[in-house]
C-alpha positions, 0 to 999 in steps of 0.5 A: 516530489514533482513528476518527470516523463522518466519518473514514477512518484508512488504513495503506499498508505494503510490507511485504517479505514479513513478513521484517524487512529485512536478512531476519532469515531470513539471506538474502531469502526470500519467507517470512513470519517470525512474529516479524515477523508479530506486531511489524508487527501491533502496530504497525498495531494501534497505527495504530489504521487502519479499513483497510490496504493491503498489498503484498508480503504472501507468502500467505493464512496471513499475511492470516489471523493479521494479521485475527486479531491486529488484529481486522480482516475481510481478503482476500488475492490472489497477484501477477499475473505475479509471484504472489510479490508478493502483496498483502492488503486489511484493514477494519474497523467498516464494510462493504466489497466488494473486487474484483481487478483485478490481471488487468486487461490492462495491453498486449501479453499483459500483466496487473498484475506485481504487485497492483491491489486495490480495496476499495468502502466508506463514510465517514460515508453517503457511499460510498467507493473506495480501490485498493491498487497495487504497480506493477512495479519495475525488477528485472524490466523490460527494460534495467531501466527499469520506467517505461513498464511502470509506466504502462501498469499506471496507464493500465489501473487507471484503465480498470477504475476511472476514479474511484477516491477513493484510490489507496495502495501502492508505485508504485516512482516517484520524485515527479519521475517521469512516474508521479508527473506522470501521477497528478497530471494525473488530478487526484489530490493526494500526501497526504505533499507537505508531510510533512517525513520520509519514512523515505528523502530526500524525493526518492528516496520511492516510496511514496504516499497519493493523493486525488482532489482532487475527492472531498470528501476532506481530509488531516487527519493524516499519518505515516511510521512511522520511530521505535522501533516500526519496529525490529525489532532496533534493536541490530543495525540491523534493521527491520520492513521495507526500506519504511516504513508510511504512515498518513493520516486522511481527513476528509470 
């Protein structure tokens, strides 16, 4: 996917703290790997992205050497309640101001578990707003059950930005969710709808690229990255991540 002026190629990857899955490190931990580090930089480099969203991004070192090795400009913020979940926004060839708006109160003393990112930017002369999102799961939730956490961390996105563009990241949500329902209700299309691989059952994905069917947007290509470049050590089943990267290229 090569740019032009008109176009926005965007990478959105949970990439499970840059581990490889099963964790190459033998057991999870949140802790970079460098192997993996530089095996998932080759393959958004093959991506050729203008920007990436990133969740699960385990520090600042690990924003550093991917701005390093992609030639990207980047910005890096801890979780919110779970500063472990980390996240990271890269962009190139255009100018761009990103804000956190992970600490936006979601209800009752809360902020964002994870990360709410946004990055102001441009296609062609036209200005741009895209939100990097890692909504909580549910690990952490009580009685396991993430959902109403999950829209009320919508609900305060879109208080902070009621107009974003594109909304990109792991929204732990399933399509036949009350998440998924509720973004389709703000008027926002699931560019991987029609994609007929996702790296999981179609049914079962909770990674997503969202536009605004109002933006003047249009999804030209679409890809979930399931094939050799995905393999970490494809002789001992081990991959990049336990999610796989979305890349779409937005026409205006």
């Amino acid at each position: 996917m090569s740019a032009q002026a008109d176009s926005l190629t965007l990478v959105t990857h949970n990439a499970y703290w840059f581990q490889g899955a099963p964790s190459v490190w033998g057991e999870e931990h949140v802790c970079a790997h460098a192997a993996v580090v530089q095996a998932l930089a080759a393959l958004y480099r093959d991506l050729d992205p203008d920007v990436i969203c990133l969740q699960e991004v385990p520090s600042a070192e690990v924003c550093i050497a991917l701005r390093v090795q992609l030639g990207m400009e980047g910005a890096f913020f801890p979780g919110g309640q779970r500063t472990d979940y980390g996240g990271a926004l890269l962009w190139k060839g255009r100018s761009a101001r990103v804000e956190n708006l992970t600490y936006t109160a979601v209800g009752q003393g809360r902020i964002f578990e994870r990360i709410c990112l946004k990055l102001d930017t441009s296609i062609g002369a036209r200005r741009l707003s895209i939100v990097n999102v890692h909504l909580s799961s549910n690990r952490y939730a009580p009685a396991h059950r993430g959902e109403p956490v999950r829209l009320a961390e919508l609900a305060a996105l879109f208080a902070a930005d009621p107009m974003p563009d594109i909304v990109a990241g792991d929204f732990n949500a399933v399509p036949d969710s009350a998440v998924y329902a509720d973004m389709v209700e703000r008027g926002f299309v699931d560019c991987g709808r029609h994609c007929s691989t996702h790296g999981r059952a179609s049914d079962k994905r909770v990674d997503y690229i969202w536009v605004r069917a109002d933006s003047g947007l249009s999804v030209s290509e679409y890809e979930v990255v399931e094939d050799e470049r995905f393999f970490y050590d494809a002789d001992a089943d081990v991959y990049l991540s336990d999610h796989h990267p979305l890349c779409a290229r937005l026409q205006l």
